[in-house]
C-alpha positions as CSV (number, residue, x, y, z in Angstrom):
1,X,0.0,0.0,0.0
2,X,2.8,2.3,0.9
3,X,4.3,2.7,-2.2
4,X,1.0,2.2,-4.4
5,X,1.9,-0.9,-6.1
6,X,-0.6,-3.0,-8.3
7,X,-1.7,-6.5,-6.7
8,X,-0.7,-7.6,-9.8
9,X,3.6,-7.2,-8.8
10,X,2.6,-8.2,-5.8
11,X,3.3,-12.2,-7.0
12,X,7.1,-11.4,-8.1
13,X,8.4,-8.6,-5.2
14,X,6.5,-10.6,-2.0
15,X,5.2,-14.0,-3.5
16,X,1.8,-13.3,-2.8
17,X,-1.1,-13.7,-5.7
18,X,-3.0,-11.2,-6.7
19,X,-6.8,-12.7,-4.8
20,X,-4.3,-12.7,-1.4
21,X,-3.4,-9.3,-1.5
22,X,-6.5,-8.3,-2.2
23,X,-8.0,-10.4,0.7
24,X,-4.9,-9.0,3.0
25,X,-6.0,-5.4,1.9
26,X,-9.7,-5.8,3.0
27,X,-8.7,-7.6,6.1
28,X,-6.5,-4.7,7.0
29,X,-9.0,-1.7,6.4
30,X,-11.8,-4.1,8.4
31,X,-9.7,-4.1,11.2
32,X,-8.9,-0.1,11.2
33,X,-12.2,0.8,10.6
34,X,-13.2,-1.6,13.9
35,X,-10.4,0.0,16.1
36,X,-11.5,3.9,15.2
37,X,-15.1,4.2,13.9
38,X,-15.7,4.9,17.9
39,X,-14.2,7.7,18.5
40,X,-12.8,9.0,14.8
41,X,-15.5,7.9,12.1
42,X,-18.3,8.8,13.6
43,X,-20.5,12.0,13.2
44,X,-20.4,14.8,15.6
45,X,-22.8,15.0,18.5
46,X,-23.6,18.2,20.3
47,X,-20.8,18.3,23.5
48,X,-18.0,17.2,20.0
49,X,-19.4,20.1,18.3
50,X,-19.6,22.6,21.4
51,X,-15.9,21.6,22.6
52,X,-14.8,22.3,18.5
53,X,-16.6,25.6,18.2
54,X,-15.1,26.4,21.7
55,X,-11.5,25.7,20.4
56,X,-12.0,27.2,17.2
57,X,-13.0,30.9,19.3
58,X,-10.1,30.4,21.4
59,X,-8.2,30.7,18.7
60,X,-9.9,33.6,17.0
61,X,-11.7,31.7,14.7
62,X,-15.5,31.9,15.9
63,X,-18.0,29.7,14.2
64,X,-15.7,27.3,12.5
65,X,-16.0,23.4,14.0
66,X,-12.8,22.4,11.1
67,X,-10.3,22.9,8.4
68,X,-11.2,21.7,5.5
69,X,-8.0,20.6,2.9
70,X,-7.9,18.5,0.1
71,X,-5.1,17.6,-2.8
72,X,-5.3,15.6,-6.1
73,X,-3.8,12.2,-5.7
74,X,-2.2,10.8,-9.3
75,X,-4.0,7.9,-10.5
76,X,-1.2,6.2,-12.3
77,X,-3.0,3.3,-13.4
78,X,-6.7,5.2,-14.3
79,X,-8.5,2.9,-16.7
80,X,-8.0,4.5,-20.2
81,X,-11.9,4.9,-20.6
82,X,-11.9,6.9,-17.3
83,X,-8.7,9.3,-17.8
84,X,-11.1,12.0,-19.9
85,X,-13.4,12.4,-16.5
86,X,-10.4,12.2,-14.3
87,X,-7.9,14.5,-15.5
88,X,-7.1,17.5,-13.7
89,X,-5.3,21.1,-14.5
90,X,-2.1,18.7,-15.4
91,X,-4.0,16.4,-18.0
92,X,-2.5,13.8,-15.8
93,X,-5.5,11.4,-14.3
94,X,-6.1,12.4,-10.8
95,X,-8.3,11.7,-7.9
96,X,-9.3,14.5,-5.6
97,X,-8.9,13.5,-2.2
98,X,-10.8,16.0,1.1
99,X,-11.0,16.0,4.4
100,X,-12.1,18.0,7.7
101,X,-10.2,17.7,10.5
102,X,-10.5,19.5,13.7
103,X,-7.4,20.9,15.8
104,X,-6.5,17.0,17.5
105,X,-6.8,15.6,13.7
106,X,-10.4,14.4,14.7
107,X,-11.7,13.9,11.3
């Protein structure tokens, strides 16, 4: 995952085939979605949101409960019927990633 490789090198560089590290990927993203949807990947409720909005004035930003960011992420192996809708100001096919975080990286 770290270096965005294709399941399909996976065989040659680690020995594993291709329905393995696929199976190895969902396994993985199970388990970290199990560990934080408590506390991270969950909506807001009211005493979340007063604490953020509470920070946020603190810090002379009233009325704001995030930051907001996002970046295009190159999709090196976009199929060629999809590259049209996914290329950005580059012409390269990209993916635009967002998120909202609040000051602790709560998302």
């Amino acid at each position: 995952m770290v270096y965005g490789s294709s399941v399909d090198s996976m065989d040659e560089t680690h020995g594993m085939s291709e329905s393995t590290c696929l199976d190895t990927l969902e396994q993985f993203c199970d388990i970290i979605v199990q560990l934080y949807k408590d506390e991270y990947l969950r909506e807001p409720n009211q005493e979340d949101l007063n604490r953020l909005i509470h920070k946020a004035e603190d810090r002379g930003f009233p009325g704001m409960i995030g930051s907001l960011d996002c970046m295009h992420w190159d999709w090196k192996n976009c199929p060629t019927g999809w590259q049209r809708g996914f290329s950005g100001r580059s012409r390269k096919s990209t993916v635009m990633l967002e998120a909202v975080a609040s000051y602790n990286t709560w998302i």
